[in-house]
N, C-alpha and C positions, 0 to 999 in steps of 0.2 A: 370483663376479664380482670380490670385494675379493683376491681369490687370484692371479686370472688377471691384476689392473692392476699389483698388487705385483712378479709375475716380470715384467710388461714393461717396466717401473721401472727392475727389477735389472738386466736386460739391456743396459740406456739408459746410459751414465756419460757425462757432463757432459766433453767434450776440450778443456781449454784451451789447447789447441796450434791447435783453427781459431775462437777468439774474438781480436776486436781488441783491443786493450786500451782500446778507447772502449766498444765494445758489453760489456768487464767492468766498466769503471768504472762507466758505466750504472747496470749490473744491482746493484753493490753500494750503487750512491744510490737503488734505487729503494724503494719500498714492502714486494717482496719479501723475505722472511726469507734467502732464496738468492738468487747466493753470499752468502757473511756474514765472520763473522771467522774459524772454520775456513779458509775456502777461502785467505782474505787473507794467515794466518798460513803457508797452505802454501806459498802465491804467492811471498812474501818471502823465502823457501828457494830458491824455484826463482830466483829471481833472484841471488842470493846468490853458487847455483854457481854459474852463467851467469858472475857477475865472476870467478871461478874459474877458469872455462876461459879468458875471455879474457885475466887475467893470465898463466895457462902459454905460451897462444901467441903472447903477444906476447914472451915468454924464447927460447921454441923457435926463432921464425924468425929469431935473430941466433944460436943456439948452442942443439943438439940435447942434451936431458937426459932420461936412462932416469925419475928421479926426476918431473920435469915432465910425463912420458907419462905414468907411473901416474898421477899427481892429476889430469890430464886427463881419465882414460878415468872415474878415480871420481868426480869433478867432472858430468861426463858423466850418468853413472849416475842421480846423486843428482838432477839436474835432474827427469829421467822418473820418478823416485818421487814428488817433492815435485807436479808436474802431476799424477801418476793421485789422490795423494791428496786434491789441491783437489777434483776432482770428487767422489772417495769421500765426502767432507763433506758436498757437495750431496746425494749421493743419502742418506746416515746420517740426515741433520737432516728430511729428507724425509719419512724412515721413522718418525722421531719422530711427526711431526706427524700422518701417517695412523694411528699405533697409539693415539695421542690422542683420534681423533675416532673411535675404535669406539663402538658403541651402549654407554654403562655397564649394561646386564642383559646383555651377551656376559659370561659368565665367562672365556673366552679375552682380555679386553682387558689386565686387571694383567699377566698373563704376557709378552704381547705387547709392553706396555710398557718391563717390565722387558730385555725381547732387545734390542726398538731401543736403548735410553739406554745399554747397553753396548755395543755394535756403536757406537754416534755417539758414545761415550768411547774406543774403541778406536781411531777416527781420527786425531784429534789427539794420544795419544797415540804414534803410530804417526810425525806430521811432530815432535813432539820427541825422540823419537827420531834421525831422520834428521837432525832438526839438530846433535845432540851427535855426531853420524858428520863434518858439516859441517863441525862446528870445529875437530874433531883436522886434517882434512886443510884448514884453513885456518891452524892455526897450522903447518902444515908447511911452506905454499907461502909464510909470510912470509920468511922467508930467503932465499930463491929468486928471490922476483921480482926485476925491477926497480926502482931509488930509483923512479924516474918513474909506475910504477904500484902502489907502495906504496898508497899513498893507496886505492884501489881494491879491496887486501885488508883495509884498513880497514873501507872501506862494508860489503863482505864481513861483515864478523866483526860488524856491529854488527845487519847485517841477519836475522844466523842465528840472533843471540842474540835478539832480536826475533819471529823465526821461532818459537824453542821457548817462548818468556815467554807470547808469545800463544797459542801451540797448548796451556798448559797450565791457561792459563786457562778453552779451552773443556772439558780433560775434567773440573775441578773445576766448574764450572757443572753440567755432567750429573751429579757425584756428589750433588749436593745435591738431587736429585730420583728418586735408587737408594736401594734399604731393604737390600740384603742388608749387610750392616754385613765379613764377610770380605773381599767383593770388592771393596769401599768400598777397606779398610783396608790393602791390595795394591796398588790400583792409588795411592792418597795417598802408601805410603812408595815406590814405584816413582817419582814425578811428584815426590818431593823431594829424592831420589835427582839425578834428571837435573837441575832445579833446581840444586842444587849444581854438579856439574858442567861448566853451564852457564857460570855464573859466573867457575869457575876457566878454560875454557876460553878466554874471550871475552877474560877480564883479561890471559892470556899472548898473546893472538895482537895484543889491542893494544897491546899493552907492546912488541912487537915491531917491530910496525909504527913506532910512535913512535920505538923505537930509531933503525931504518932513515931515516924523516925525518931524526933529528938528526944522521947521519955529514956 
C-alpha cells in the first residue's frame, strides 16, 4: 500500500505555472511544511529569468540582436527548469517526511531514509546550479540592455544570487542529517564551489549594472 501511494506521489509534480501567486503565497504562510524555502529559492530563479526575457525584448522591439535571441531563448529555458524544480522540492521534502514516518522495526526505513535526504539534497542542489547558468547569462545581458531597464538586470542578478544562497542552504540542512561521510564531503565541496562562484558572478553583473546607471 505505502508502494502504491509513493508512485502516485511520483507521478503527481506540484505545476507552478496553474498556481496564483496568492493561492502560493497562501500555501508558504500556511502551517504546511510545503512549499517551503526550496520551492521559494527556485521561485526566485524563475523570476529572475523572467526579468531576463523581459529585458531582451524590450532591446529586440527597437533593434533586432542575434546575441539578445540567444539569452532570450536561455532565459526562456531556465524559467521552465527553476518551475519543474519548485515542484520537485515539494514532492523531495514530501518523500523525506513519508520515509520518516516508517514503522522504526521495518529494517528497510534507515535505507529508505537515507534515498530521500539525498534525492531532497539533489534538488536544491540542482536550482543552484541553474542559478550559477543564470548569472553568467545575466552578466552577459548587462551590457546589452537598455540604460532604462538596467535597473531590472539588477533586481535580476540579486535575485539569482538569492536564488543559489537560498537553494544552498537547503542541501546543507539535508547534509546534516546523511551519515555517509563521502557523499556528505562531495556534494559540501561541490556547494562551495558554486558558493564562490556565485559571488563572483553576482559582484560582476552588479558592477555592471552600476556602471551602466552612472553613464
Amino acid at each position: 500500500m505505502r508502494e502504491e501511494a509513493n508512485r502516485k506521489r511520483d507521478e503527481w509534480m506540484p505545476d507552478m505555472r496553474s498556481r496564483t501567486i496568492g493561492d502560493f503565497l497562501q500555501g508558504v504562510a500556511s502551517s504546511s511544511a510545503t512549499p517551503g524555502g526550496g520551492s521559494v529559492a527556485a521561485l526566485s530563479g524563475a523570476i529572475a529569468a523572467d526579468l531576463g526575457c523581459m529585458v531582451c525584448r524590450l532591446v529586440m522591439n527597437k533593434k533586432a540582436s542575434d546575441d539578445l535571441a540567444n539569452l532570450l531563448q536561455r532565459f526562456t529555458s531556465l524559467e521552465r527548469n527553476f518551475l519543474d524544480l519548485a515542484g520537485a522540492d515539494e514532492l523531495a521534502f514530501s518523500a523525506v517526511m513519508d520515509a520518516y514516518r516508517i514503522d522504526r522495526a521495518d529494517d528497510r526505513r534507515p535505507a529508505m531514509i537515507a534515498t530521500a535526504l539525498l534525492k531532497a539534497t539533489n534538488v536544491p542542489q540542482r536550482v543552484a546550479e541553474k542559478g550559477i547558468e543564470l548569472l553568467e547569462r545575466i552578466c552577459a545581458l548587462a551590457p546589452l540592455g537598455s540604460k532604462q531597464s538596467v535597473s531590472d538586470v539588477g533586481v535580476a542578478a540579486h535575485l539569482a544570487e538569492a536564488s543559489v544562497k537560498s537553494a544552498l542552504l537547503n542541501v546543507r540542512i539535508n547534509l546534516a542529517y546523511m551519515h555517509d561521510e563521502a557523499e556528505i564531503k562531495k556534494i559540501e565541496t561541490a556547494a562551495e564551489d558554486i558558493e564562490r562562484r556565485c559571488s563572483d558572478l553576482s559582484a560582476r553583473a552588479l558592477s555592471s549594472v552600476a556602471a551602466r546607471i552612472a553613464l
